[in-house]
C-alpha positions in Angstrom: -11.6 -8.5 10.0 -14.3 -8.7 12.5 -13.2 -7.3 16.2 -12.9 -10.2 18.6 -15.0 -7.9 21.3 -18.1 -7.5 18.6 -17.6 -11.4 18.3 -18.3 -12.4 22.0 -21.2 -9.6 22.6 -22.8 -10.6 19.4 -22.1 -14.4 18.3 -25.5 -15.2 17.5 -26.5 -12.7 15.3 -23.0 -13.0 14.0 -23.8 -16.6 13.1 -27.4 -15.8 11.7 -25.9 -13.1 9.3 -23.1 -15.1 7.9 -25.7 -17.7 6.8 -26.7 -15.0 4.1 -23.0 -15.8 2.9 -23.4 -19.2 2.8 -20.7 -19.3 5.8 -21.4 -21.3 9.5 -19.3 -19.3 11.7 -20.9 -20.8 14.9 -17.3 -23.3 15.6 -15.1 -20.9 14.4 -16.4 -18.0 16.3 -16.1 -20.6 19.5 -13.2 -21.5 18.8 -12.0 -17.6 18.7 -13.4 -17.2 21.7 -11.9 -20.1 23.7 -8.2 -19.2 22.4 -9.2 -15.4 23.6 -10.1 -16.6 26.9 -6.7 -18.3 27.4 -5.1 -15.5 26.2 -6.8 -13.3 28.4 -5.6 -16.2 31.6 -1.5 -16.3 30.1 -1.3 -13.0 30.0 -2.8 -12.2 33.6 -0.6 -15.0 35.0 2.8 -13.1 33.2 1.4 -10.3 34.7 1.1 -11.4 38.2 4.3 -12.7 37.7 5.9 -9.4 36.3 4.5 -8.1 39.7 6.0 -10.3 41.9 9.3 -10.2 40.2 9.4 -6.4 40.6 8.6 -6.6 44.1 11.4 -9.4 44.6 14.4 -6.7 43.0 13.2 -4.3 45.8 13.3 -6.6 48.3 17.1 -8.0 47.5 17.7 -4.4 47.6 16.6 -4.1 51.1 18.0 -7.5 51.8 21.6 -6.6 50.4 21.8 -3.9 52.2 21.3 -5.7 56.0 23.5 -8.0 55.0 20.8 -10.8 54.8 22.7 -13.1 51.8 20.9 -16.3 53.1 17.7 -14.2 51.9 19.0 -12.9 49.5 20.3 -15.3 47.1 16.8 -17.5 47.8 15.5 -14.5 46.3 18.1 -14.3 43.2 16.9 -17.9 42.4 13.2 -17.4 42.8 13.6 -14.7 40.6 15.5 -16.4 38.0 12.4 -19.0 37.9 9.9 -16.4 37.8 12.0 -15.4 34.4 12.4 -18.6 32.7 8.3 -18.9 33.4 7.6 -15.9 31.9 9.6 -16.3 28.8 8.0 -19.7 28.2 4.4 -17.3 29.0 5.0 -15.0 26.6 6.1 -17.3 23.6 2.4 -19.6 25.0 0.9 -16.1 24.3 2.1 -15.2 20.9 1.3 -18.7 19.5 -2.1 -18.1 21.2 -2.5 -14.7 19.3 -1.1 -15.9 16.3 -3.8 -18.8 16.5 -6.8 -16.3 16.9 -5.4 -14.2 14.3 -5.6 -17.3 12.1 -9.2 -18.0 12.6 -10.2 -14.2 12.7 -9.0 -13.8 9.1 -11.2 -17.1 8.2 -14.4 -15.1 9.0 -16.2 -13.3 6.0 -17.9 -9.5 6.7 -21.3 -9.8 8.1 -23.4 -8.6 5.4 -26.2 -5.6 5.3 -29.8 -6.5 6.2 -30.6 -5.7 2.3 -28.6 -8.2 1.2 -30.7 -10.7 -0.7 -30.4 -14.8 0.1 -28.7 -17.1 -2.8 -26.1 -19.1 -3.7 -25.3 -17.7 -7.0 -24.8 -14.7 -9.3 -28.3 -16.4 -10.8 -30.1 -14.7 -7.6 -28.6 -11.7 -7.8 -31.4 -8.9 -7.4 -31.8 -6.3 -10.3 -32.9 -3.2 -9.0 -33.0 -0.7 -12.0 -32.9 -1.0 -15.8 -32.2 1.8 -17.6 -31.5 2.6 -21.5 -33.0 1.2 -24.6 -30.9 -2.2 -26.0 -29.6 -1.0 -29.7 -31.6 -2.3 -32.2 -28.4 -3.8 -34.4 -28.8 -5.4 -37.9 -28.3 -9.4 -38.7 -25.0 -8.6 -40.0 -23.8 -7.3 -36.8 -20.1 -8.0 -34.9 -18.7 -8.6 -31.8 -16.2 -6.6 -30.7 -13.4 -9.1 -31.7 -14.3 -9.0 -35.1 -14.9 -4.9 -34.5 -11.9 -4.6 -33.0 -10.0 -6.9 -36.0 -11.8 -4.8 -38.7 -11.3 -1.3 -37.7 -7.4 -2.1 -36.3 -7.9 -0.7 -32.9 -6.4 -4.2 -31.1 -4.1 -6.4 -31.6 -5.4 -9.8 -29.8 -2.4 -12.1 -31.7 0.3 -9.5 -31.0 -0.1 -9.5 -27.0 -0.4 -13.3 -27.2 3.1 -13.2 -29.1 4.7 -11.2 -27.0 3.1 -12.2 -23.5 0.3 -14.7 -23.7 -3.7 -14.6 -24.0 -5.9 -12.1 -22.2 -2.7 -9.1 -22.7 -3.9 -7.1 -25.5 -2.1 -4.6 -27.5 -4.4 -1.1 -28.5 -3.7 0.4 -31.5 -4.1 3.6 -33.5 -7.8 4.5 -32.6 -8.2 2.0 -30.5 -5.4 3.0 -28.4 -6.5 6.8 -28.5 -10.1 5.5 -27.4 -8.6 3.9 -24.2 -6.6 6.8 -23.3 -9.8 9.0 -23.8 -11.8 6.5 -21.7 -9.3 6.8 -19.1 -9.0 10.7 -19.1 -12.8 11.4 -19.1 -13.4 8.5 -16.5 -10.9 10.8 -13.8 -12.3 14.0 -15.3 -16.0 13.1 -14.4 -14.2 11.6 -10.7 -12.4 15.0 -9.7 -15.4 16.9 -11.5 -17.5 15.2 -7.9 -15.2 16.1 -5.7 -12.6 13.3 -5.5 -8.4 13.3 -5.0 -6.9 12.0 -8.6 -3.9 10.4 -7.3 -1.3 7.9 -9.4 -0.2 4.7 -7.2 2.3 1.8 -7.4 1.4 -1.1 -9.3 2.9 -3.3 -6.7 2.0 -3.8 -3.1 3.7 -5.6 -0.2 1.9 -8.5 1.9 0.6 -5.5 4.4 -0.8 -3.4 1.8 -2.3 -7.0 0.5 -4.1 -8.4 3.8 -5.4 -4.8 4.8 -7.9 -5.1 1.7 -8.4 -8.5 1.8 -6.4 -9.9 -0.8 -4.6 -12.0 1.7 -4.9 -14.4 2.7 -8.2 -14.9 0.8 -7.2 -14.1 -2.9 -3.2 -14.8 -2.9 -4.0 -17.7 -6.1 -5.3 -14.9 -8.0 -3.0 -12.4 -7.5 0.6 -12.1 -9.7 3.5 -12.3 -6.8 6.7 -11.1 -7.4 8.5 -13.8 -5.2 12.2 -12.5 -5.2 10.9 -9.4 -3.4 7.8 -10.6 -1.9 5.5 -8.1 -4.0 2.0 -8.0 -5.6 0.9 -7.0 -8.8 -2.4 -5.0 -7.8 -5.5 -6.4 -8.8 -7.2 -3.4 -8.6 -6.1 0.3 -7.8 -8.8 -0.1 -4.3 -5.4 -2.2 -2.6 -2.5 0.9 -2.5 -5.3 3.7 -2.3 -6.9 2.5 0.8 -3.6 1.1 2.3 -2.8 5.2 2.0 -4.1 5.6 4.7 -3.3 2.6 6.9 -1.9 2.9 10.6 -3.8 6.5 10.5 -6.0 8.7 12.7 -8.6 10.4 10.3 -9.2 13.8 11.9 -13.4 13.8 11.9 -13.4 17.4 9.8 -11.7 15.6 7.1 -14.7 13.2 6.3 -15.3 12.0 4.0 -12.0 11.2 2.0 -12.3 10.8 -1.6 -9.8 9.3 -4.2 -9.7 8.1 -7.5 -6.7 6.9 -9.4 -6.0 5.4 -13.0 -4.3 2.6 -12.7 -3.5 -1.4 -15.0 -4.4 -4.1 -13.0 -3.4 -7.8 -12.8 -5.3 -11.1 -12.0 -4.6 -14.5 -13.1 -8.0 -15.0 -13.6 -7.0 -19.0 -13.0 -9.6 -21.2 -14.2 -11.1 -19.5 -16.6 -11.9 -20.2 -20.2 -15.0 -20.9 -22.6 -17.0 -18.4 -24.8 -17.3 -15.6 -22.0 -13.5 -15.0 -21.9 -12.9 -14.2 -25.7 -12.1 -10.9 -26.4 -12.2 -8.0 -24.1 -14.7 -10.0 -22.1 -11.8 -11.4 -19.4 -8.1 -10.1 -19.0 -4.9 -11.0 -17.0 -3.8 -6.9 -17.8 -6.7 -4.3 -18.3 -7.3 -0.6 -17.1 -9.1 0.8 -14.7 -10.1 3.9 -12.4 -11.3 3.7 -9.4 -13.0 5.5 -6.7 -12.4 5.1 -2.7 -13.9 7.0 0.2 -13.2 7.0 3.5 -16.0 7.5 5.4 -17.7 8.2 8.7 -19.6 5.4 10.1 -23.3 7.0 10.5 -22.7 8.5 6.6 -21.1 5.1 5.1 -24.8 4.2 3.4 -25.1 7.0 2.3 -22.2 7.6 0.8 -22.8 4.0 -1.1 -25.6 5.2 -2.9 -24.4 8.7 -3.8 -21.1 6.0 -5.3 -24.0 4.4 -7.3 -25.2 7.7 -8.6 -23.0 8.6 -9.4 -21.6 5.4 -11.5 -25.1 5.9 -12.8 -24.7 9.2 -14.4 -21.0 8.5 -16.6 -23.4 5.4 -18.1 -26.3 7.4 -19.3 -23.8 10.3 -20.4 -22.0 7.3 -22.4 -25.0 6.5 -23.7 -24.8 2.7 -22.4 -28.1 0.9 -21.9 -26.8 -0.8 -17.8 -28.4 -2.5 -15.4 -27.8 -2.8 -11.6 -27.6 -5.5 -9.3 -28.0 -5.9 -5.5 -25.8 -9.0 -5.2 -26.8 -11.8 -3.1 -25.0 -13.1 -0.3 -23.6 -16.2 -2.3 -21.5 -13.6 -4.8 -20.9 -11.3 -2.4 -17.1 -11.2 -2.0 -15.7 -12.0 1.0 -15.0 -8.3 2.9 -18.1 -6.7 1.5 -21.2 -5.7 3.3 -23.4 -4.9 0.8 -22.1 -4.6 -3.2 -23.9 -3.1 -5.9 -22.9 -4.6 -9.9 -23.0 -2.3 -12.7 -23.8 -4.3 -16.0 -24.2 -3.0 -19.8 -25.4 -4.4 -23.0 -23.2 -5.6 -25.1 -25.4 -5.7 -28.1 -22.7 -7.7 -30.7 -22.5 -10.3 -28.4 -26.5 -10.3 -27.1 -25.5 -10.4 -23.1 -25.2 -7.8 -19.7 -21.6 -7.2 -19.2 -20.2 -6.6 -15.7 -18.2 -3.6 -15.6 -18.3 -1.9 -11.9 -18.9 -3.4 -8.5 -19.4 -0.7 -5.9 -19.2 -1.5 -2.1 -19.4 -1.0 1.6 -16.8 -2.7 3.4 -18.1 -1.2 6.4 -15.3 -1.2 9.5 -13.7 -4.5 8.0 -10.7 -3.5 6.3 -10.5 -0.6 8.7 -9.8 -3.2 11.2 -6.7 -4.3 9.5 -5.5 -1.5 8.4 -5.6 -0.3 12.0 -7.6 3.1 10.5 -9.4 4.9 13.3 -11.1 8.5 13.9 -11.5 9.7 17.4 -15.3 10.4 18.0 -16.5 13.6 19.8 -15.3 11.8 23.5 -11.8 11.4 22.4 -12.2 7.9 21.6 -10.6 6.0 18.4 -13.1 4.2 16.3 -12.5 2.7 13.1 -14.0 4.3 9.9 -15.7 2.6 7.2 -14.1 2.1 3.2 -15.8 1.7 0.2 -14.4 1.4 -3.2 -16.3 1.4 -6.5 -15.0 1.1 -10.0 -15.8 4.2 -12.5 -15.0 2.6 -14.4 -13.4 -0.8 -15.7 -12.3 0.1 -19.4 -12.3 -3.6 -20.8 -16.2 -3.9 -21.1 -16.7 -0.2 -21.6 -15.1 -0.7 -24.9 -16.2 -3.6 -26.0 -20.1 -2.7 -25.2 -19.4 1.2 -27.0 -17.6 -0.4 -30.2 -20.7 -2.9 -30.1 -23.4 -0.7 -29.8 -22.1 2.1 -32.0 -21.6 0.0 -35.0 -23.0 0.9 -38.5 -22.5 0.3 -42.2 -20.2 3.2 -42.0 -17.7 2.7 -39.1 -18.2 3.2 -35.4 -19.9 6.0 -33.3 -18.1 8.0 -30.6 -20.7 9.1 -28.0 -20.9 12.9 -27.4 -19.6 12.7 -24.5 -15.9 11.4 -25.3 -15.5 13.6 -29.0 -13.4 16.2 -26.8 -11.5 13.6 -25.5 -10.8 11.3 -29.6 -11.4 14.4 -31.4 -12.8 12.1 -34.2 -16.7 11.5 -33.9 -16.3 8.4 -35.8 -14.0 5.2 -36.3 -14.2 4.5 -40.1 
């Protein structure tokens, strides 16, 4: 949530910036700053009323004690108007502040300068390339069929017991995901980050200091007899760790990473592109969060990207990465960087981590501040990257590693199966 203050000094460039997103802010910031001005006018008139009724109770003190009544009771009542005045103030000022509140959270994050223009994922900006694409035979499979053949998921199974896009691992398969998972955190703690092991379900704070709400609520599963959220990704309980907190500056920056299932509805979707592994209301994933100083956020970013980069290449996974343009861009990023691999059974780039500056958005709503070097509190900046969604991983690895004699484990992840090969 942008900071009503940054709004009024900056509204211009505020409104240029959020073009890249596709978004005109110029009523809506107006209209912020309007209610703010009114707000700022009712709460110096309940002020100046607070005064005057303060000074009144000393002066029936003085007044009761000459004797004056006359005086004094035409005090008593003038008091007891300046308190039904107030009260109907103050309830003006919270719907005031609950009305700027309500237009605040409809403004995106401005995005970074690099951001590129578009409308689409189709303008996305592909920055590296790197791995060869497997050269696969004509009798090559999907990882469905893979997956099917080999017995290491169940597809029919989880629809039985739950419904589509809940899959159920199995033998191999199931030891594969659990290896994923383990060398995903080992590779995590290995740079320096916090494992950690959250709830899967988050209250409505935990949920608008991220950004889920009130942007995402339709894709989130709710829990409506307690009023909780299946996560949707394990970036919504580790941030909200450290919510309503003052980081102390030594302490930068703050890195976790934490296995966790997520949960999205994933409403709306259907065709070729969801079969298999490709789309999921249920699938793992670890994640990585830092908590950063402002003036080292960017930086931070691309050492995230690196280091993304380096579990790929030691997985052996031909990837891609994308700048995205502001048209994808999700609503509380400032700048976002796509991880993609080649899923060579099914000939297309895969999507399996987004990595991204949030800058001093969520900050803002989580109410998470440092104090600079004058004593002053300033919010931090958050990013969050996946390293990495399993669903994709898989299905790209079983993909690319098949051969007329049963699947290849990548070096990197024997320790972790103990079997080299899925025959």
């Amino acid at each position: 949530m942008l900071q009503i203050n940054f709004l009024r000094d900056n509204k211009q460039e505020v409104i240029e910036k959020l073009k890249v997103k596709n978004f005109d802010a110029s009523s809506i910031i107006d209209e912020v700053i309007t209610l703010d001005d009114n707000r700022k006018s009712i709460q110096q008139e309940s002020d100046e009323l607070l005064s005057r009724a303060n000074s009144i109770a000393k002066e029936i003190g003085v007044l009761f004690k000459e004797g004056k009544g006359t005086e004094t009771n035409d005090l008593k009542e003038e008091s007891a108007q300046i308190k039904e005045k107030t009260k109907s103030l103050q309830s003006t000022l919270s719907d005031t502040e609950h009305q700027i509140w309500e237009k605040l959270v409809q403004i995106p994050n401005i995005p970074h300068f690099l951001v590129p223009n578009g409308k689409s994922d189709a303008d996305n900006e592909t920055i590296k390339e790197v791995g060869e694409i497997p050269q696969l035979p004509d009798n090559k499979k999907p990882h469905w069929d893979l997956c099917s053949q080999y017995k290491l998921i169940d597809f029919e199974l989880g629809n039985k017991i739950t419904g589509a896009g809940f899959p159920v691992y199995t033998n191999k398969g199931a030891k594969l995901q659990r290896s994923l998972i383990s060398y995903f955190l080992d590779k995590n703690i290995d740079d320096g980050y916090e494992e950690f092991q959250p709830p899967y379900m988050v209250n409505e704070d935990s949920a608008f200091g991220t950004g889920q709400l009130p942007d995402k609520e339709g894709q989130m599963y709710h829990v409506t007899a307690d009023n909780l959220y299946l996560i949707p990704t394990a970036e919504v309980p580790v941030t909200n760790f450290f919510r309503d907190e003052i980081i102390n500056k030594a302490d930068f920056p703050i890195k976790c990473t934490a296995y966790t299932p997520c949960f999205r509805r994933e409403a709306g979707s259907y065709g070729k592109d969801v079969r298999g592994l490709n789309r999921l209301h249920q699938f793992d994933k670890v994640e990585i969060v830092q908590v950063q100083h402002p003036k080292d956020s960017y930086e931070t970013l691309d050492v995230m990207v690196n280091h993304v980069s380096s579990i790929l290449e030691e997985l052996e996974l031909p990837y891609r990465i994308l700048r995205l343009c502001g048209g994808d861009l999700s609503f509380t990023a400032s700048l976002t960087y796509d991880f993609e691999v080649y899923s060579a059974g099914q000939d297309r780039w895969l999507e399996v981590s987004s990595v991204s500056n949030f800058e001093s958005y969520q900050s803002n709503r989580l109410k998470l501040r440092y104090k600079d070097e004058n004593g002053k509190t300033q919010l931090c900046h958050t990013l969050n990257g996946s390293a990495l969604a399993l669903p994709r991983i898989f299905a790209a690895l079983v993909e690319n590693n098949q051969t007329d004699n049963g699947i290849k484990i990548p070096k990197a992840l024997q320790e972790y199966t103990s079997f080299d090969i899925i025959e």
